[in-house]
C-alpha positions, 0 to 999 in steps of 0.5 A, spaced: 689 785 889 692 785 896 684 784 900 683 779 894 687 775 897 685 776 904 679 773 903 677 766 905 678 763 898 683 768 895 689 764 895 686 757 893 684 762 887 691 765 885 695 758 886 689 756 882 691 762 876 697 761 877 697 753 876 693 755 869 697 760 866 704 755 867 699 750 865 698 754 858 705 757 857 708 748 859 703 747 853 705 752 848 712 751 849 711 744 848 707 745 842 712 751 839 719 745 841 714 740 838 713 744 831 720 746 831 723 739 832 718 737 826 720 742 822 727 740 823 726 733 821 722 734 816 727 739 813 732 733 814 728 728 811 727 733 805 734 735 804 736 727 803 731 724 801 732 730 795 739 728 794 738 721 792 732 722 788 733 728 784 736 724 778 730 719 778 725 726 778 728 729 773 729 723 769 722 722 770 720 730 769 724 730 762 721 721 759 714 723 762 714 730 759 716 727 752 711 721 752 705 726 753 707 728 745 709 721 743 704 720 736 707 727 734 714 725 737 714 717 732 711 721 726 716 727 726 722 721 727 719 717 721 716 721 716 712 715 712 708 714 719 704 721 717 699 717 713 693 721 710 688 714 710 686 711 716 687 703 716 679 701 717 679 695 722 678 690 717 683 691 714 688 692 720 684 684 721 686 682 715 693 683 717 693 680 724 691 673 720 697 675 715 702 676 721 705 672 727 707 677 734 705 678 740 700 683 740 697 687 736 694 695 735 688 697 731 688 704 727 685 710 730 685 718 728 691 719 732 695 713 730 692 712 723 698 705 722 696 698 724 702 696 729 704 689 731 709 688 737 714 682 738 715 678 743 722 681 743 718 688 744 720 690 736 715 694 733 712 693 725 708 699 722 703 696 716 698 701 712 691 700 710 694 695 705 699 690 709 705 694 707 710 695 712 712 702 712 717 701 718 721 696 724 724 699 730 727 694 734 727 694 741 731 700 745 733 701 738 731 708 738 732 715 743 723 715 743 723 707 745 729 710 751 724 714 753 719 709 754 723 704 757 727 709 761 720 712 763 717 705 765 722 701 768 728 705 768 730 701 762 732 694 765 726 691 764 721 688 769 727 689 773 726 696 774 719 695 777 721 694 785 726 701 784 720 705 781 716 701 786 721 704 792 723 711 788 715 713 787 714 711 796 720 715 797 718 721 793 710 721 798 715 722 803 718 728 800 712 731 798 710 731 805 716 733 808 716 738 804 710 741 805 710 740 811 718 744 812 713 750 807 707 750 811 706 758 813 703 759 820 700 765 819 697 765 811 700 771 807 702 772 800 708 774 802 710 765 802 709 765 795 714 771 793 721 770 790 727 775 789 729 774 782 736 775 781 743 772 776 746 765 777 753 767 780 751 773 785 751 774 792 742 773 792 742 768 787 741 762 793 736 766 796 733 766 789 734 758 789 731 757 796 725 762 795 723 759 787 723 751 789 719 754 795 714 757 792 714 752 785 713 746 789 707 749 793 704 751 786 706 744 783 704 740 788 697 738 786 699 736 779 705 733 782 701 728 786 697 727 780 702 724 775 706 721 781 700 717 783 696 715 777 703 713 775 704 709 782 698 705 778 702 701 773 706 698 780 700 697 785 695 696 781 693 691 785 693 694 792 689 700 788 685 695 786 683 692 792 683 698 796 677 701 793 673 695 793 675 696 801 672 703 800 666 701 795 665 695 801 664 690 793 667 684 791 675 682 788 672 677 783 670 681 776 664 680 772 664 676 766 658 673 762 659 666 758 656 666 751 655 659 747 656 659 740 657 653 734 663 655 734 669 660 736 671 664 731 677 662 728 680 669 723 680 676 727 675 678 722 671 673 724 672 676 731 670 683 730 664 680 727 662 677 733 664 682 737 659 688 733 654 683 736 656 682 743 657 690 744 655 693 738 657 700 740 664 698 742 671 700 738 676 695 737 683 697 740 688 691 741 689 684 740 693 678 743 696 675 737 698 669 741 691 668 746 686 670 741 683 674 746 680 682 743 680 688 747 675 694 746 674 700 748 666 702 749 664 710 749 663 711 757 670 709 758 676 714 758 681 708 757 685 709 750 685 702 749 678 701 753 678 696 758 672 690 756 674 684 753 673 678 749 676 671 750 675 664 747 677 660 753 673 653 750 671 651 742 663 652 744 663 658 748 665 666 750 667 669 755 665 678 755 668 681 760 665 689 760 668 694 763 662 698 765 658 693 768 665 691 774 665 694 780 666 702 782 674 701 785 675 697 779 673 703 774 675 709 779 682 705 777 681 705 770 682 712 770 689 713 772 692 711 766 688 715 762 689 722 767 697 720 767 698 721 759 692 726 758 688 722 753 682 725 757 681 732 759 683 736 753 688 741 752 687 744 760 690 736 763 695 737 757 697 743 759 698 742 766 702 736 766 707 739 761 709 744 767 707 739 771 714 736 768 717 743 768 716 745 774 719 738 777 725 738 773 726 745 776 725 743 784 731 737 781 736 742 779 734 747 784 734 743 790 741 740 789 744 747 786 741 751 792 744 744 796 752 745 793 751 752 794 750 752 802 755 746 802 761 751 798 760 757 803 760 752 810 767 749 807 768 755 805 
């Protein structure tokens, strides 16, 4: 080492060393206090951010999980629902001409009822004869709480701007506590949990280990539910965001066709809709604009997204859903994927521990908190 250093350029080589190897120990040490410090904040972040929304979670966790079995909830409550004769659309027609509402349902297998609501958001079930099997009013059972309570935390279009900022907050959590999680070195040993009783010595290390590794687990299906449900509040950002990506036009299709003279009855409406998309099923209707909603076979929309409106006396405007824009139909999918009406028994079965497993991050995050705040005190 000695003659090394003797040599002509030795001590320019050595400081040179010696530069490099503080170099890599200055930038290790700023790479160790950097992650440190952001997983200090994160964990901060994480912690109360979870606090505020834990409520709103399980709430959520408990309304979202419920309403996946709706139909078989509604039929189990009101028994004279459980028709064995589905009400063909015809007969549904003949009904709409016969009542006054908002907008009503046509029958299909799942929902085997003709169904009208309200202004108010009151609900009139018929059978295939245009007798009345049933009126709920609005919140005036625990199943319309769960949707109300579900949609817009029951205060109506007031609700939207809280869900808007819940939903927001809730990315950050999932983030940060993902970030508080992420193993350095990958191992199994990240999604152990020491199980044990509520009440001993270990139960808290249990708390932390289980909302530690269900979250991980949970987290793609978490995503999935939260942001498919982000849709119903920002559909328009969605919306123009994917046109942005697929670099294609805001405006959505419609073709105008010319007829002698609009239709005046619904039945009369489904006879023209048959011929303008023959392969369309007819799923709801504006009792006060007269327009007609379809659902064709390629789309995964329960209620479908093509249309039938009757601006003038002497034309129609058809809007089909197959023919719009590629962001417009990526959307279209959200609502379809966050109540499971597609994907069968395996989407169905994911977002129902999706629920459960959200349910238990509410509870064991603030449970897991209470504890670590009595032993400080303490």
């Amino acid at each position: 080492m000695l003659l090394h250093l003797l040599r002509p350029n030795g001590r320019q080589r050595f400081s040179q060393l010696c530069w490099a190897w503080t170099r890599c120990q200055c930038e290790l040490a700023i790479r160790v206090v950097t992650r440190s410090l952001g997983r200090s904040l994160s964990a901060t972040i994480h912690r109360w951010l979870g606090l505020l929304l834990a409520l709103w979670l399980a709430l959520m966790a408990v309304t979202g999980g419920a309403l996946l079995f709706k139909t078989s909830l509604l039929q189990w409550q009101y028994p004279q629902l459980q028709l064995a004769e589905v009400p063909t659309v015809e007969q549904a027609a003949k009904v709409f001409d016969q009542q006054s509402g908002s907008y009503a349902y046509f029958p299909d297998a799942a929902r085997p009822w003709i169904e009208i609501v309200s202004a108010e958001g009151n609900y009139r079930y018929f059978d295939a004869n245009g007798r009345l099997l049933l009126t709920r009013e609005h919140l005036g059972d625990w199943l319309d709480w769960l949707v109300q309570l579900h949609y817009h935390l029951a205060l109506g279009d007031n609700g939207d701007l809280p869900m808007q900022a819940f939903s927001l907050l809730t990315l950050v959590l999932l983030l940060t506590g993902l970030i508080r999680w992420w193993p350095r070195r990958w191992s199994l040993r990240h999604f152990a949990i020491r199980w044990s009783k509520p009440g001993s010595r270990l139960w808290r290390a249990t708390l932390w280990q289980s909302h530690r590794t269900f979250g991980a687990l949970a987290l793609p299906g978490i995503l999935l539910a939260l942001v498919t449900g982000m849709g119903f509040f920002f559909s328009s950002t969605f919306i123009s965001g994917l046109q942005v990506v697929f670099s294609e036009t805001s405006e959505p299709y419609i073709e105008t066709v010319s007829v002698t003279r609009v239709p005046q009855t619904w039945q009369q409406k489904l006879g023209l809709a048959a011929e303008l998309l023959p392969s369309a099923k007819p799923r709801l209707a504006s009792l006060t604009r007269g327009d007609l909603r379809l659902k064709l076979p390629q789309e995964w929309h329960p209620n479908g997204r093509s249309y039938l409106r009757f601006p003038t006396t002497h034309s129609v405007q058809l809007q089909n859903a197959l023919k719009q824009d590629r962001g417009y139909q990526i959307f279209q999918t959200f609502y379809p994927l966050h109540i499971a009406s597609v994907g069968g028994g395996a989407l169905l079965t994911l977002l129902v521990v999706t629920a459960l497993a959200l349910l238990y991050l509410a509870v064991s995050g603030v449970w897991f908190w209470w504890l670590c705040r009595r032993s400080r005190a303490s």
